[in-house]
C-alpha positions as CSV (number, residue, x, y, z in Angstrom):
1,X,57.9,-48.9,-28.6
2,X,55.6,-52.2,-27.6
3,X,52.3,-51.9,-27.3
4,X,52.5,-52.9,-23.7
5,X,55.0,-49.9,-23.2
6,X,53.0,-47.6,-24.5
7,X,49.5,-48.6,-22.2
8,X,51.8,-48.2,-19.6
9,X,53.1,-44.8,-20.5
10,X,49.8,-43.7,-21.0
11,X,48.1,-44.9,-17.8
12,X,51.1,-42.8,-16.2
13,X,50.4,-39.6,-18.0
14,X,46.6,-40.0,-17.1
15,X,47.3,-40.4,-13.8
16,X,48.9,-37.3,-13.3
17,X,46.9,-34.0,-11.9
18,X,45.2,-31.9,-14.6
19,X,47.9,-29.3,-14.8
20,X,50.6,-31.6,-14.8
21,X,49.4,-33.6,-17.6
22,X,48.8,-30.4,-19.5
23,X,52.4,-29.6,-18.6
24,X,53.6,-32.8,-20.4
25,X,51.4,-32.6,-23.3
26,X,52.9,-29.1,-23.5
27,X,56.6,-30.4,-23.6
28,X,55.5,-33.2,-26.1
29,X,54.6,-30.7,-28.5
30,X,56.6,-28.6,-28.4
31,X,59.5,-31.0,-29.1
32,X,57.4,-32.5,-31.8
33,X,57.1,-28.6,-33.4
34,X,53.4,-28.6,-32.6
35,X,51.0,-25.5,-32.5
36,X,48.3,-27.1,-29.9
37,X,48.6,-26.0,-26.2
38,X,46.8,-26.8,-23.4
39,X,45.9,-25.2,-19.8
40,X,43.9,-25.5,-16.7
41,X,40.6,-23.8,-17.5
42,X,38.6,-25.2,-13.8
43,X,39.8,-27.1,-11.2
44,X,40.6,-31.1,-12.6
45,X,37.8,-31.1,-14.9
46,X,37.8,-29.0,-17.7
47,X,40.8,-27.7,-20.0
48,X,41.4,-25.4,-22.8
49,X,42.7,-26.6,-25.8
50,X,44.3,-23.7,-28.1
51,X,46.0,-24.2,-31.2
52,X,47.3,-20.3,-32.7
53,X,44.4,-18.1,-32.3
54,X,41.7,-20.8,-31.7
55,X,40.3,-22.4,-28.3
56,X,38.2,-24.8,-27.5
57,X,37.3,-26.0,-23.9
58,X,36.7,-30.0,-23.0
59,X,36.5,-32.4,-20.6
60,X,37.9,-35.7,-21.4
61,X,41.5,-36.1,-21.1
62,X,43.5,-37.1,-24.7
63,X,40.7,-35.6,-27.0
64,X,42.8,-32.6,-27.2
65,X,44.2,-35.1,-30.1
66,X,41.1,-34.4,-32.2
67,X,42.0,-30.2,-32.7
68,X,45.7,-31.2,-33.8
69,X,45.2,-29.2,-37.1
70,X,42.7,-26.5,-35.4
71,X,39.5,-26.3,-34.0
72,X,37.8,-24.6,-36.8
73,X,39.0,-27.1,-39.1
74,X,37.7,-30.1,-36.0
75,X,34.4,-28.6,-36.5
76,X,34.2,-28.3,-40.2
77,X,34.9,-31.7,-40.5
78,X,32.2,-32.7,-38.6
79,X,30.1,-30.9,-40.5
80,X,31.0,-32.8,-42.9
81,X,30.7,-36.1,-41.8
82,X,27.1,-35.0,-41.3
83,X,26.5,-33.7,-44.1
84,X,25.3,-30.4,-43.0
85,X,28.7,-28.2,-44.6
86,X,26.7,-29.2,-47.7
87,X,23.8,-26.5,-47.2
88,X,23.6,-23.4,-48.7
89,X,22.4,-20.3,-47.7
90,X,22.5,-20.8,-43.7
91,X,22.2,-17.4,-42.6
92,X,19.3,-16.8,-40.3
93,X,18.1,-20.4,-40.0
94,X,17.9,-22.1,-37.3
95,X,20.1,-25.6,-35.8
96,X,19.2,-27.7,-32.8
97,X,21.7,-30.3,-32.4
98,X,20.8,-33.5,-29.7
99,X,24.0,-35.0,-28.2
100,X,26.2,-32.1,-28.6
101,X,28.6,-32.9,-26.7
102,X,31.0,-30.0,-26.3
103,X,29.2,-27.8,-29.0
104,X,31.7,-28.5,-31.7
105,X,28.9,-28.1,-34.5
106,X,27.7,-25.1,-32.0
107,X,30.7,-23.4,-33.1
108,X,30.5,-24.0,-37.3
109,X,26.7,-23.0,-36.6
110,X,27.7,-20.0,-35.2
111,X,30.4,-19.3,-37.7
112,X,27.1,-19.9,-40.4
113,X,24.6,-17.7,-39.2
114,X,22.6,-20.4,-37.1
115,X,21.0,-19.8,-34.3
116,X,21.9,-22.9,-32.3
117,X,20.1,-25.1,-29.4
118,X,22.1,-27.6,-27.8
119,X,20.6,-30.8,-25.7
120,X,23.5,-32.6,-23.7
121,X,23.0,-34.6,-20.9
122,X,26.4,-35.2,-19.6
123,X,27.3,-32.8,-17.1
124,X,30.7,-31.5,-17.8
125,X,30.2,-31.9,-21.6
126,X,27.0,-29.5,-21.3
127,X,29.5,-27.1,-18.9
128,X,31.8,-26.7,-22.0
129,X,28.7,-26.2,-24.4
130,X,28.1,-22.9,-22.4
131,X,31.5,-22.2,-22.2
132,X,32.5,-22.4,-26.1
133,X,29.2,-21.2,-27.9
134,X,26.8,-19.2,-24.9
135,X,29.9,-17.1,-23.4
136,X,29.0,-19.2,-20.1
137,X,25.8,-18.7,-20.3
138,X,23.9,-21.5,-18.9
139,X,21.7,-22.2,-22.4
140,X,22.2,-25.6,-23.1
141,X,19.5,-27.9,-21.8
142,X,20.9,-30.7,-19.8
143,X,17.9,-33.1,-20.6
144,X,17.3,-36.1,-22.6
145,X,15.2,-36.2,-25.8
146,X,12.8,-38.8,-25.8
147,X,9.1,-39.5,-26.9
148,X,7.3,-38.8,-24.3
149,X,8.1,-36.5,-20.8
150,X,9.0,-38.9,-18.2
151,X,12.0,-39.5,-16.3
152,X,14.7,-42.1,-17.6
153,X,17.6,-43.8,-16.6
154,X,20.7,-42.4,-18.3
155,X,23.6,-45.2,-18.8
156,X,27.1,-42.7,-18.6
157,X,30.0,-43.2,-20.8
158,X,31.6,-40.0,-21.6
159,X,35.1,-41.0,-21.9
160,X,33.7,-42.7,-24.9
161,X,30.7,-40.4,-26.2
162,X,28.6,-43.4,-25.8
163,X,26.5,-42.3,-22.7
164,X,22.7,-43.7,-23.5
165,X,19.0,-43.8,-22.7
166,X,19.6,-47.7,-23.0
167,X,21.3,-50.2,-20.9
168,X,25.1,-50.4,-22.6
169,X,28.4,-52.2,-21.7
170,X,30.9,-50.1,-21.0
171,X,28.6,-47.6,-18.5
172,X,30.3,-46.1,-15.5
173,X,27.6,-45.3,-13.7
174,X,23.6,-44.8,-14.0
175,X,21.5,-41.7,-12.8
176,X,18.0,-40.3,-13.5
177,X,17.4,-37.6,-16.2
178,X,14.7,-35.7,-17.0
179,X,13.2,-36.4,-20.5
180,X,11.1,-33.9,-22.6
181,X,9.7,-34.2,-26.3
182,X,11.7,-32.0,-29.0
183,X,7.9,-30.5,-29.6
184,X,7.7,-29.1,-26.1
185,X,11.5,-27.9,-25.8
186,X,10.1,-23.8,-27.0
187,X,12.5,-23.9,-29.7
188,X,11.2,-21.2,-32.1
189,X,12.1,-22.2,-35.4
190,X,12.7,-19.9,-38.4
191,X,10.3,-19.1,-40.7
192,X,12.8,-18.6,-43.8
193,X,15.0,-21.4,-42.7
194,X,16.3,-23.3,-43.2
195,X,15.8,-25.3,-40.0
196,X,18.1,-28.4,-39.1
197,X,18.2,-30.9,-36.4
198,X,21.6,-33.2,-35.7
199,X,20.5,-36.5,-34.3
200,X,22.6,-38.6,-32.2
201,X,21.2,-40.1,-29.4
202,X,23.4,-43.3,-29.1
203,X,20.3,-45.8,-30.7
204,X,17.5,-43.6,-28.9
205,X,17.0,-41.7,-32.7
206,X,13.7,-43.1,-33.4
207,X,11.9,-42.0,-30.2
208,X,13.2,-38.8,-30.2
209,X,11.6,-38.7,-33.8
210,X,8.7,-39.9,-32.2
211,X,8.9,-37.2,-30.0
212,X,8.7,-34.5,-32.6
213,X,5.8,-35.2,-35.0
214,X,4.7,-31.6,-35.3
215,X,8.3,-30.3,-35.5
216,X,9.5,-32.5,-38.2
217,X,7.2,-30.9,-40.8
218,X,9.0,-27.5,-40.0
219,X,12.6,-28.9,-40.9
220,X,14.3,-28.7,-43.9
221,X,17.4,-31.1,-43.0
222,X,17.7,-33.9,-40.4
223,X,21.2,-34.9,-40.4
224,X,21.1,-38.3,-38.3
225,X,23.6,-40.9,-36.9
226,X,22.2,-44.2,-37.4
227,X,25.2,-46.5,-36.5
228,X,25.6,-49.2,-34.4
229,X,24.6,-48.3,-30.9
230,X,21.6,-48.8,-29.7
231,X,21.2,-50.9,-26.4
232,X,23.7,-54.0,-25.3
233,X,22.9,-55.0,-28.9
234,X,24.7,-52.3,-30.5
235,X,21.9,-52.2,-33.4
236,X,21.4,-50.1,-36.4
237,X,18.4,-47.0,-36.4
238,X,18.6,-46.8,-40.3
239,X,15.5,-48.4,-40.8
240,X,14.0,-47.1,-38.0
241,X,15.1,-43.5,-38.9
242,X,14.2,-44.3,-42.6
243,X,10.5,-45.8,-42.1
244,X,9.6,-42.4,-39.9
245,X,11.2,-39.9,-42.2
246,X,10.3,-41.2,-45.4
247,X,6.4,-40.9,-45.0
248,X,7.0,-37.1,-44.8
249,X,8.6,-36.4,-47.4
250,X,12.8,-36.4,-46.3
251,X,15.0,-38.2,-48.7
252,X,18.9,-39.0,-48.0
253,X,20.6,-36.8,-49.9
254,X,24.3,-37.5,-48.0
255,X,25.9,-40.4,-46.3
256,X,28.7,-40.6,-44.4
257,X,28.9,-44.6,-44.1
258,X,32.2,-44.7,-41.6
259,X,30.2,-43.6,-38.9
260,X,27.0,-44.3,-41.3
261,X,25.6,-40.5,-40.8
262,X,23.0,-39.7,-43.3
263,X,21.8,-36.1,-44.3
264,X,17.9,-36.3,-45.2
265,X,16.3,-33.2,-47.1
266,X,12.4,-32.2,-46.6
267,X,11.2,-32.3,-50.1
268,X,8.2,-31.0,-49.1
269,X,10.1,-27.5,-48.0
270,X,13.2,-27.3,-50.5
C-alpha cells in the first residue's frame, strides 16, 4: 500500500466516532490473531485498552499501538528507558514522577512498592492518571512544576506528548496553568527511601530543579529526560540538568541516549 493510501486510510479511521473506531481496531486484530482489545471507557474521550488480563485507560487515539505486547511489559520498558528498573530494593520508597502522562510508570511504581505522586497538566491525560493508579480518585495534581509559584502559559500538544511551559510549534491551543515549586507540593518523602523523581517537562527540567533546592538533597535517584525540546528551539537540558545536579553530589549512573534519558544517583545518600 502507498504511503498516500495509507494517510488516507488512516484519516478515515480517525474520523470515525470513538466506538466505532474501537470497533475497527477490534476487527483488525482479530484478523491479524492479536490479544489487544479496545472499548468505550467515557463518552469520545477516553478508552480502555486490554490486552488478556491487563488494562490500561488513555486518551489519544492510535497509542493503543504502544501496549501491543501488554501493558505491564509497556511500563517496564519505560522504566527502562529511564533507568529507574535498575534500582533495587524499592519497597517503601517513595516516586514522584512530573509529566506523567497517563501514569504508565505509576503503574510499575505501584507494582514496586512506591508510593507514587503524579504531576500532569493535560486534562484528560491527568483523568486517566486517576483512573489507572488512584481507583479514580482525584490524586494527581493537574499543575505545572516550575521555579517559582506563579501562573504560566501552557503551550498543548497532547497528541504528541509535547505539551510545554514554552512557546513550541506544533501547539493546538494555549491556556493558563497554575505553577507551584516541587518544595511546596507536601510530598512527604520516605525516610528509608529510596526516593525518586522522573523529570520530563518538555525543556522546563532546569527550573523545576530550580524549584526544588531543599528536596533534591532528600533524593536518591533523579531519572531525567534531557532531549531535544525545549522552546521553538528544540534545545538540549543536559548541561543544564548536569551543572545543577552535579554540585550536589548526583552522578549519571544510566543513559538512555535514543530519547537521551539519564539516571543520576545521590552519592551523598547511596
Amino acid at each position: 500500500m502507498s504511503l498516500s493510501l495509507k494517510r488516507a486510510e488512516r484519516r478515515i479511521v480517525n474520523g470515525l466516532s470513538l466506538g466505532s473506531y474501537c470497533k475497527v481496531v477490534n476487527a483488525a486484530n482479530s484478523l491479524r490473531g492479536r490479544e489487544q482489545r479496545l472499548e468505550v471507557f467515557r463518552g469520545e474521550d477516553l478508552y480502555k485498552v486490554t490486552h488478556g488480563d491487563e488494562s490500561i485507560v488513555i486518551c489519544r487515539r492510535s497509542r493503543h499501538r504502544r501496549y501491543k505486547n501488554g501493558v505491564g511489559l509497556r511500563a517496564t520498558r519505560l522504566a527502562e528507558d529511564y533507568g529507574v528498573a535498575t534500582i533495587e530494593n524499592t519497597q517503601g520508597g517513595v516516586f514522584i514522577d512530573c509529566g506523567a502522562n497517563v501514569g504508565e510508570l505509576g503503574i510499575w511504581a505501584v507494582r514496586n512498592g512506591l508510593q507514587y505522586h503524579a504531576f500532569e497538566p493535560e486534562v484528560l491525560e491527568a483523568d486517566c492518571i486517576d483512573i489507572n493508579v488512584f481507583d479514580g480518585a482525584p490524586k494527581t495534581q493537574r499543575k505545572a512544576l516550575w521555579n517559582k509559584a506563579e501562573t504560566l502559559t501552557f503551550y498543548s500538544a497532547p497528541d504528541t506528548a509535547d505539551s510545554s511551559a514554552f512557546k513550541i510549534k506544533n501547539a493546538v491551543s494555549s491556556r493558563q496553568i497554575e505553577a507551584i515549586r516541587l518544595d511546596d507540593a507536601g510530598i512527604e518523602l520516605s525516610k528509608t527511601g529510596p526516593n525518586i523523581l522522573k523529570l520530563e517537562a518538555e525543556g522546563a527540567e532546569p527550573e523545576i530543579l530550580d524549584g526544588a533546592t531543599a528536596t533534591l538533597p532528600k533524593l536518591h535517584y533523579i531519572a531525567v529526560d534531557c532531549g531535544y525540546e525545549r522552546g521553538v528551539e528544540q534545545r538540549h537540558t543536559f548541561i543544564d540538568v548536569c551543572d545543577r545536579l552535579l554540585p550536589l553530589g548526583f552522578r549519571p549512573v544510566q543513559a538512555e541516549l535514543h530519547r537521551i534519558t539519564i539516571l543520576f544517583k545521590n552519592t551523598e545518600l547511596t
